[in-house]
Every structure is written in structure tokens, then in C-alpha cells.
Steps between C-alpha positions, in 0.01 A plus 500: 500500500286688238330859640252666332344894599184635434501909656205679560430812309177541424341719779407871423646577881161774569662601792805651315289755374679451184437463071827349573485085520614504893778228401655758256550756783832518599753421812876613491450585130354143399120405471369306738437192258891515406608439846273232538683335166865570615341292851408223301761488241685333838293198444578442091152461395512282217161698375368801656135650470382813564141549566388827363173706497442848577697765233654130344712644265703735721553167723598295164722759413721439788528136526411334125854453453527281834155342503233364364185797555137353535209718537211492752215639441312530791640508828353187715798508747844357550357138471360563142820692369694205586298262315497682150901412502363158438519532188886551466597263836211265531671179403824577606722282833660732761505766716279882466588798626173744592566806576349829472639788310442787732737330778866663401697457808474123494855357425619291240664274817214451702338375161745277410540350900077479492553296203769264640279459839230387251667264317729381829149446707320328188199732552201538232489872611724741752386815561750817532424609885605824700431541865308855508499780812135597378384207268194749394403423141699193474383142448586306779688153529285241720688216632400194706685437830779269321559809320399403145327776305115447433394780298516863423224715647457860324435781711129539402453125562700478818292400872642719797717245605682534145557806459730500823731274344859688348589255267352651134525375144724727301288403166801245371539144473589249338334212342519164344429600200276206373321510817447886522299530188273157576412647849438865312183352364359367846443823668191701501374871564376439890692825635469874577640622170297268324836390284705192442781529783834300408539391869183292485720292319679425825160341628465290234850360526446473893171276406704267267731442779771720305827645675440888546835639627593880622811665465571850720671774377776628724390844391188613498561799354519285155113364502413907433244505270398807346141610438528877587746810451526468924681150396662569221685775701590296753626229237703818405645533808581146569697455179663826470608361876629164334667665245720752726613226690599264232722798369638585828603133544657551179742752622261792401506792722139645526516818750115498539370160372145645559479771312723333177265394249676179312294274250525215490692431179797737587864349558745721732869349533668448839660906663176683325383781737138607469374804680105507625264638292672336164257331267637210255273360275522216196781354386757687659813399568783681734889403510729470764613805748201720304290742772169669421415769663128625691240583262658313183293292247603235300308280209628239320835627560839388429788612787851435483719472782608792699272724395308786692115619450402800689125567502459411159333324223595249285253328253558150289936640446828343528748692762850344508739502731628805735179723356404774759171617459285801622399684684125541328623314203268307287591222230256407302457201248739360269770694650913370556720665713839315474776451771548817726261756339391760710131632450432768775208716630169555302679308185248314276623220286266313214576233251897642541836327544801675711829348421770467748567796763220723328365756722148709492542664849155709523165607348548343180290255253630272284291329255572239157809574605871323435782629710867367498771479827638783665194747409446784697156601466408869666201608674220598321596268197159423310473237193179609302407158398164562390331715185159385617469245228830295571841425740801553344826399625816686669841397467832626699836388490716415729697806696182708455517828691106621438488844646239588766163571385545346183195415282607192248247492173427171373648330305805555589883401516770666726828314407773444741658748728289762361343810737192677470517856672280571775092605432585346083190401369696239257321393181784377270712175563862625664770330378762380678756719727252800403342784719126545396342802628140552408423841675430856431813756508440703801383861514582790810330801454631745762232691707188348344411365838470848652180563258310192676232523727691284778824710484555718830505775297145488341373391865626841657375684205156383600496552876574904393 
């Protein structure tokens, strides 16, 4: 059994409101258009076509490693679109896939069962079916009393008895694919829009005395098709829905699986507890017995097991194992912490590694930094990384006591078990077992605050 795909992605989606193709907007972190490839990758398309108009290049971009891209210039409806993939499919035996590429929720199962009922049923074309609530909008499915479909009847075209029927077209099918192309060039203009409608195909197979099958999804919830920001939020809502429950099925404990925002591409191991309000975005991945806390956001980040996030941030960085993070803490890219670092309140970290045990407990930024194990790093610690021209590195050894309030020049080396006395602004490398202290000697002078203006003394003077 050969398959073949041809996705729609031409339209300019008006209603979006958007310079942004509407298949490039995004659900649970993907674009639209990518969903609708993951779907169909369930069907192992021997060749896939995307149809692409409007803003072509940002489409290309996304998909030219995965498909062949033809251009339409001028949007004549869904009928038309198809056609131009002549060209690429035209002479070839088996089965196409149609579907649009604003319709994310549909699954990569139901495609691959729609396909099977095609094949199974030895049908020309089956339409992909949902039965509606409010079929408003929708093309309906019209069926003779045996129950055999007849034809699809848009919205605009529909008599009153029509539009009462529930049973809509969710805009996919599949097609023989010889068949689908010689029908293509029977159809005609004869409608409201004025444009070449692919189900007018289903007409002229009907005429020939073709089988035209139906297949229903379970869910209707899948046949979404998005056209406005009203639908593409509740695509949102639907998928971030999926998504929680997956995980929790998985042994993931979401506390508030409403309010945790998960994308779609994020992996959480089994005894994870997520708080509400968390946000976890790209590629981000979260061992086993590892709980992030309200209020924490993580991109594209790597989490060991065991380890604790507390309202934090943690950007496109590796965390191993038994980390505790936060309060208020931000990690930003390019960043290690290695097994059982502690990085506490208001602590920045940038393009740094913490070795084993290291601590930076508060209000302290760490930048083109390298830091061994068993570092403690005080608060106010500051690495001036930056001349205004270029970054320049920071190195400390292992068994590093930095002093509070430390500010570390760059470049810079501070060798092994070496301390820098509190408030040091260090600008030398320290060598090993040293004591740096980069301050000025302090000076008492007794009595001098008696001749200042906020001194009880000079107040009562004043009042006499």
C-alpha cells in the first residue's frame, strides 16, 4: 500500500489579522503546519507536498526538508490547490492524504485508521467526518436513505433542509490517487465563492458510479480548523488539555493541570511534580523525582533527577542531579550546574559551569564563568564579564571561599582553596591556598560625625 500527502498551506488566513502565514502560528509551542506533519507522518507518505502561497518562503522554511513546496499563485480554492500537486503525483498508483494545514488537533491515529477504512472498504474517496453540536460554517455530509454519502454541501450552498444536518466535512480525505487528479479537471466554478471546491470531486465520482465512503472521528474536537485567533485559542486549550493528561498518565503529578503551560515537545519522567502556574517550553526535558515550583519557567532545559526549582528561570542549561534552585533565581543560556549545586535567591547564572556541591546562596551574578566542586560563593559576588567591547572569562578552583560582596575582574584565575576577603574588588589571578584582599585599609576618625548636619548635636544647636 503506497500513500502519498499533499497539505494545504497556501491561504493568507485574513481573519487572523496577521503578516504572519496563519499555518506558522503556533499551538503548544509548534506551528500549526508542524502538527499537521507529525499527524501525517502516521501514514508514511512515500512523497509529501505542501501547497504553499501567501508569505511562501516562511512556509518553505519550515517544511523543505520534509516536502516537496509548490507555489500557487492565485488562490481559486481548495479544488485548484490540489490540482497544481499534479505535477509531482499525477501519474502515480495509491492512496492521498488531503488535508489542510490549519487543522492541528487532528491525530496521527485517526489518520492512519481513515486510511485503513479506505483501503479496507475499496472506496475512490472517504471523507474525514465529525458529528457537530452547531454544524454552523461547516460543509455538510448528504446521504441517501441506505446511508451512502452523496455529496458535500458548503454552507453558502446548503438548502434549509441541509444545513440541519450534524454530520460536517472536516476538510480531509483521502483519494485514489489516479482518480483524484482525473476528476480535478471535471469541476467547474458554479458556486457562491466563485472557486474550484475539492468536494465537487465527490459528485463527479458519485456520477461515474464511484464508491464515496465516510469515516467519523470519535472526537470531534480533532476536525478543529483554525481560521481565527478565537480558534486558535481554543486549539490552545484543547492540546495543552491533551498534553497534561498524557503526562499525568505517565506518572506526572500536575497540581493544577490548567494553569501548567507544557509544549508540546517537552518530556517529564514518571514522580515529576509540577505546581500551577509553571510554564515549560521547547525541548525540555525533566528527570525522575524533580519538582518545579509556582511561577517557574523553563526553555529548552535539561533537569536531572531530584532536583528542585523554586520560582525560577532556567533558559537552554543543563542541571544535574540533586540541584536546588531559587527562590527568584534565573539561569540563563549555555549554563551547567553539575550534581548538587545550590544556586539560591536573586542568583543570575550566564554561559557558567558549577562543579560539584558549589554554592551561590543570594544576590549574586555569575557570568563566562568556570567554577570547580565544593565552591562557596558569597552574596553579592559579581563577575565583570564585560569591557563594553568583549566577554572575558572567570575561572575558580575548587575549595573556593569568595568572600561576600566580592567583585571578580576579568580575566581571571582563583586557584584552589584560595579566599578572597569580603567587599575585595580582585583584579590579579590568586594562586592557590592564597587570601586575596582587594580593599581599602580602613580609616576611624573619632568625633568627625559630631560636625555633620544630621548629628543630634548640630540639630539642637539649630532649634536655639
Amino acid at each position: 500500500m503506497t500513500n502519498y500527502a499533499i497539505i494545504l498551506a497556501a491561504g493568507k488566513g485574513t481573519r487572523m489579522k496577521s503578516d504572519l502565514p496563519k499555518v506558522l502560528h503556533q499551538v503548544a509551542g509548534l506551528p500549526m503546519l508542524e502538527h499537521v506533519f507529525r499527524s501525517s507522518s502516521a501514514i508514511s507518505p512515500q512523497e509529501t507536498v505542501t501547497i504553499v502561497g501567501h508569505r511562501a518562503d516562511q512556509v518553505r522554511s519550515l517544511v523543505e526538508d520534509k516536502s516537496q513546496c509548490i507555489y500557487q499563485a492565485e488562490q481559486l480554492g481548495t479544488g485548484h490547490a490540489v490540482l497544481i500537486a499534479e505535477e509531482v503525483l499525477g501519474d502515480l498508483d495509491g492512496q492521498t492524504l488531503v488535508i489542510a494545514g490549519d487543522t492541528p488537533l487532528i491525530k496521527g491515529e485517526s489518520l492512519k485508521d481513515l486510511i485503513d477504512f479506505h483501503v479496507s472498504h475499496k472506496n475512490v474517496a472517504t471523507i474525514l467526518t465529525a458529528q457537530a453540536q452547531d454544524p454552523f460554517g461547516y460543509g455538510r455530509i448528504v446521504r441517501n436513505e441506505r446511508d451512502e454519502v452523496l455529496k458535500i454541501v458548503e454552507q453558502k450552498d446548503a438548502s434549509d433542509f441541509e444545513q440541519q444536518i450534524k454530520e460536517i466535512n472536516t476538510g480531509t480525505y483521502v483519494f485514489d490517487n489516479r482518480r483524484l487528479f482525473e476528476a480535478l479537471k471535471k469541476i467547474n466554478t458554479n458556486n457562491a465563492q466563485g472557486e474550484y471546491y475539492l468536494t465537487d470531486v465527490i459528485g463527479v465520482f458519485k456520477e461515474a458510479g464511484d464508491k464515496v465512503g465516510a469515516y467519523k472521528l470519535r472526537d470531534f474536537d480533532e476536525s478543529l480548523g483554525v481560521n481565527d485567533r478565537v480558534a486558535l485559542a481554543k486549539a490552545e486549550e484543547i492540546m495543552r488539555s491533551r498534553i497534561a493528561t498524557e503526562h499525568m498518565l505517565n506518572g506526572v503529578s500536575l497540581l493544577d493541570p490548567k494553569t501548567a503551560y507544557i509544549e508540546r515537545d517537552v518530556e517529564i519522567a514518571p514522580d515529576v511534580l509540577i505546581e500551577g502556574n509553571v510554564s515549560l517550553k521547547g525541548k525540555t526535558k525533566i528527570g525522575a523525582g524533580s519538582q518545579v515550583t509556582s511561577g517557574s519557567v523553563l526553555v529548552d532545559a535539561h533537569i536531572g533527577e531530584r532536583v528542585v526549582v523554586t520560582q525560577s528561570m532556567i533558559e537552554d542549561s543543563r542541571v544535574d542531579d540533586g540541584v536546588t534552585i531559587g527562590p527568584y533565581a534565573h539561569v540563563r543560556p549555555g549554563s551547567h550546574l553539575k550534581k548538587e549545586v545550590h544556586v539560591g535567591n536573586f542568583v543570575e547564572i550566564k554561559q557558567s559551569t558549577l562543579g560539584e556541591r558549589t554554592k551561590a546562596g543570594h544576590l549574586t551574578y555569575l557570568g563566562n564563568s568556570t567554577i570547580g566542586q565544593d565552591t562557596n560563593i558569597g552574596a553579592g559576588t559579581i563577575t565583570v564579564n564585560y569591557d563594553g567591547k568583549g566577554k572575558f572569562e572567570t575561572k575558580i578552583g575548587d575549595g573556593v571561599f569568595i568572600g561576600s560582596h566580592s567583585t571578580l575582574i576579568a580575566p581571571l584565575e582563583v586557584g584552589d582553596h584560595a579566599i578572597t576577603a569580603a567587599g575585595s574588588v580582585i583584579t590579579e589571578n590568586v594562586a592557590k591556598d592564597s587570601l586575596a584582599i582587594g580593599r581599602s585599609r580602613q580609616v576611624n576618625k573619632e568625633g568627625y560625625a559630631k560636625r555633620l548636619p544630621h548629628h543630634p548635636e548640630q540639630q539642637h544647636d539649630e532649634e536655639v
